[in-house]
C-alpha positions as CSV (number, residue, x, y, z in Angstrom):
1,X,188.3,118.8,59.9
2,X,192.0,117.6,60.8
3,X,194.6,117.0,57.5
4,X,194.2,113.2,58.5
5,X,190.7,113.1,57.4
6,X,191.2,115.7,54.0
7,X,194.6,113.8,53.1
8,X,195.0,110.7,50.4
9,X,192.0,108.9,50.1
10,X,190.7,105.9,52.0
11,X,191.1,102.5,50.4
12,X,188.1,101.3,50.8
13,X,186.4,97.6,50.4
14,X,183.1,97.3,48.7
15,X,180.1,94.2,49.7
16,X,178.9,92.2,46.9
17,X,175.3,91.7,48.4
18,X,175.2,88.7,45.8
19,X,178.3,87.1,47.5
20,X,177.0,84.0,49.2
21,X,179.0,84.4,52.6
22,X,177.4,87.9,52.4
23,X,173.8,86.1,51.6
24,X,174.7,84.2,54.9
25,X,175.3,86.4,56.9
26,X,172.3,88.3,56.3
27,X,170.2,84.8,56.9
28,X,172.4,84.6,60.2
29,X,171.3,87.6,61.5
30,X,167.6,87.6,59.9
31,X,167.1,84.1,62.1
32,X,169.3,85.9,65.0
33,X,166.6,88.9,65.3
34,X,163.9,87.0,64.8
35,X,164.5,84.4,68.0
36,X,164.7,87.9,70.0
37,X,161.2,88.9,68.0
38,X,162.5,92.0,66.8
39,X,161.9,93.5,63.3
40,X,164.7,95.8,62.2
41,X,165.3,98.3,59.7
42,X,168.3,98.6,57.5
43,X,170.2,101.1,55.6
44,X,173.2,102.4,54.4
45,X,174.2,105.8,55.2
46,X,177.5,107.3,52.9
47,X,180.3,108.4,54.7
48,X,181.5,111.1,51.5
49,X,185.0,112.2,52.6
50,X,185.8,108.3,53.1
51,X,184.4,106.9,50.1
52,X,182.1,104.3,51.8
53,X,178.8,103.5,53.0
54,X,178.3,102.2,56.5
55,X,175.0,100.2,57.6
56,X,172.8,101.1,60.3
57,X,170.0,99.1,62.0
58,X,167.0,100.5,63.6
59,X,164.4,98.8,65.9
60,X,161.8,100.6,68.0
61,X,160.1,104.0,68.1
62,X,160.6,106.2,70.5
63,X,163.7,108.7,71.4
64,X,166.4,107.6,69.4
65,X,169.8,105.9,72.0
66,X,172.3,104.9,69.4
67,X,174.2,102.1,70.1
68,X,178.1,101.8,68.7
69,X,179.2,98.6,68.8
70,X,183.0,96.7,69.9
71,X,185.2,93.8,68.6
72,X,184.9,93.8,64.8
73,X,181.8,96.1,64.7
74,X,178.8,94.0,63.8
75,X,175.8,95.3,65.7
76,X,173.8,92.0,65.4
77,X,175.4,90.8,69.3
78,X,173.4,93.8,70.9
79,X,170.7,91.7,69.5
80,X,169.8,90.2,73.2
81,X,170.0,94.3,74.8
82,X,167.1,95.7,72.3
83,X,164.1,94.3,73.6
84,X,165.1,95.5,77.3
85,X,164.9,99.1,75.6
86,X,161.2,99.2,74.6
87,X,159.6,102.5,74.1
88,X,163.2,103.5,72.3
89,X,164.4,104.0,68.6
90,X,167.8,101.7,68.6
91,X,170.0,102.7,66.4
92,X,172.8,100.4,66.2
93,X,175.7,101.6,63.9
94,X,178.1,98.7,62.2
95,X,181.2,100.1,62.5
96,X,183.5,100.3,58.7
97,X,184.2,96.6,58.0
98,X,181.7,95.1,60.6
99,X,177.8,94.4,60.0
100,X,178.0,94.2,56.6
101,X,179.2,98.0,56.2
102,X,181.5,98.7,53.5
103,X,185.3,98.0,55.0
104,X,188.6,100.4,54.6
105,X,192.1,100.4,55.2
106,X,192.2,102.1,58.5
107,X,195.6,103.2,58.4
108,X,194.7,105.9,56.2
109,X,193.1,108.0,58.9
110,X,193.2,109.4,62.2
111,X,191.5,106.8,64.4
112,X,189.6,109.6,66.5
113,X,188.7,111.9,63.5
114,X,187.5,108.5,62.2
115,X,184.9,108.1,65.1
116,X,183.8,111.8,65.2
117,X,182.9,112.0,61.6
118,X,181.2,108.9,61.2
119,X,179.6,109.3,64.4
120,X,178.5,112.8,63.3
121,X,177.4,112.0,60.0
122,X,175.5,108.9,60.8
123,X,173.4,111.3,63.2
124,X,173.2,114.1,60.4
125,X,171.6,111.5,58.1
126,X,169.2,110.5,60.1
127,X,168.2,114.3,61.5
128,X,169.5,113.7,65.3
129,X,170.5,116.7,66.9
130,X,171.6,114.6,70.3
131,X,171.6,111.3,71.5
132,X,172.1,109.1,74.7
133,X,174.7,106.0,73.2
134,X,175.5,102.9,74.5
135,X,178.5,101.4,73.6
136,X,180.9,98.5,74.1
137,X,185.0,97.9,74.0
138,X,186.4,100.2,71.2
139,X,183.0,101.7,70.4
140,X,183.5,103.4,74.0
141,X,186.7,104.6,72.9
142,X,185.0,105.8,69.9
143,X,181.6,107.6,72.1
144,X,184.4,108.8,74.4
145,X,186.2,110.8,71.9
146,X,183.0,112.1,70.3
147,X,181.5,112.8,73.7
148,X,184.9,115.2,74.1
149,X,184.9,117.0,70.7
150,X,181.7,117.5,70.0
151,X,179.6,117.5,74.2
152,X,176.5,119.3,72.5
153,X,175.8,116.1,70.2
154,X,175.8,113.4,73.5
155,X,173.5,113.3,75.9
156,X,174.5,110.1,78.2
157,X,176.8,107.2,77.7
158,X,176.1,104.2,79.0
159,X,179.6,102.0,78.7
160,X,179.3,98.2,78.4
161,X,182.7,96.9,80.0
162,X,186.4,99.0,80.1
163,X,186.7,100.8,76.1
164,X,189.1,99.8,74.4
165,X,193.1,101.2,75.5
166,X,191.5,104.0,78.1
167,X,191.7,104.3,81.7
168,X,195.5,102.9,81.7
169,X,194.4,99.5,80.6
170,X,196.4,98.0,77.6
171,X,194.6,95.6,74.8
172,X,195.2,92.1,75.4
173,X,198.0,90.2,73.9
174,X,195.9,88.5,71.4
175,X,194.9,92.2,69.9
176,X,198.1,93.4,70.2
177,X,199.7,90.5,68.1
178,X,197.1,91.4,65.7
179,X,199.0,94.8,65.2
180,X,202.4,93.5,64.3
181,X,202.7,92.4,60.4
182,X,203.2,88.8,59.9
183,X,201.3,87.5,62.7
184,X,198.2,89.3,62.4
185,X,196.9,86.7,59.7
186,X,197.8,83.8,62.2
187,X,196.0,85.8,64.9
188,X,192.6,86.6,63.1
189,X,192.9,82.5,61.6
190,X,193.1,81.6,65.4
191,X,189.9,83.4,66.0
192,X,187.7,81.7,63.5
193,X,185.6,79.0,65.1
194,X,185.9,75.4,63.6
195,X,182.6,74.5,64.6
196,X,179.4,75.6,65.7
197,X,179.6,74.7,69.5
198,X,183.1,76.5,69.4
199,X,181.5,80.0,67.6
200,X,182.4,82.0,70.9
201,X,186.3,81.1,71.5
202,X,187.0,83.2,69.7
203,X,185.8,86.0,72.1
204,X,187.7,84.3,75.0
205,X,191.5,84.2,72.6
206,X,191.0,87.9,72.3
207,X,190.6,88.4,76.2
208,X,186.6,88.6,76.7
């Protein structure tokens, strides 16, 4: 393991499942899985060396395809995907800070030793040798890396859209504003829908 993952620890941000915008979201998505008639599974599996849990959803039985997720990291929008994988275990990781995972202050570790080791240890806790994965935008990026350092663990990738900042693309502006202190709270207020009928502008601002 690199000195980016055993330096200073993570500063990491713990859910209050009694928080009512937490409550919410968990209704949200309990409604959201039931109009695709699916009944999930969730856990939390402990990333140790980060401080933080991360939650994981299963649907299905089957061979297990694991399924790492773009944008902020919630796993709920493969929603729609799952039932066209019957006869599969779906395991659909929420990324740290996404999906109701525990969040952390990603600047205080590597971003690709950040993707192999939660990668890794979300398949050591649930006894998964190697696995197909499906992913999307910067959960590519993430299945490309781990794909690279550790071939033996993947077994196909299936890639939804370009990952995020590979094959010579660049992030679009709206992202990269989101990097640069100062603006980055305007950016991410911009990206909050005001209403209902407007919930998925907020994909379009930041280029999807």
């Amino acid at each position: 393991m690199s000195s980016t993952m055993t330096g200073r620890r993570s500063l990491t941000v713990p859910l209050d499942h009694e928080d009512p915008r937490v409550v919410a979201a968990q209704q949200a998505e309990r409604r959201l899985y039931d109009h695709y008639g699916l009944e999930p599974t969730h856990q939390m599996v402990a990333l140790p060396r980060l401080h933080l849990r991360v939650r994981v959803t299963e649907v299905g039985t089957g061979p297990p395809v694991l399924v790492v997720p773009g944008n902020t990291g919630d796993g709920f929008p493969f929603a729609p995907l799952i039932p066209h994988l019957p006869g599969r275990r779906v395991i659909v990781l929420n990324r740290p800070g996404g999906g109701l995972s525990e969040g952390m202050d990603h600047r205080t570790i590597g971003f690709r030793d950040l993707a192999g080791y939660t990668l890794s240890t979300v398949l050591d806790s649930l006894d998964i040798d190697r696995v197909p994965i499906v992913a999307h935008s910067i959960g590519g990026h993430w299945s490309h890396w781990f794909a690279m350092d550790r071939p033996e663990r993947v077994t196909a990738l299936a890639l939804l859209g370009v990952p995020g900042n590979v094959l010579t693309t660049h992030p679009p502006l709206a992202l990269r504003l989101a990097s640069v202190r100062g603006l980055n709270r305007l950016v991410v207020r911009a990206t909050i829908p005001r209403t209902t009928e407007k919930a998925l502008g907020g994909l379009g601002f930041i280029g999807h």
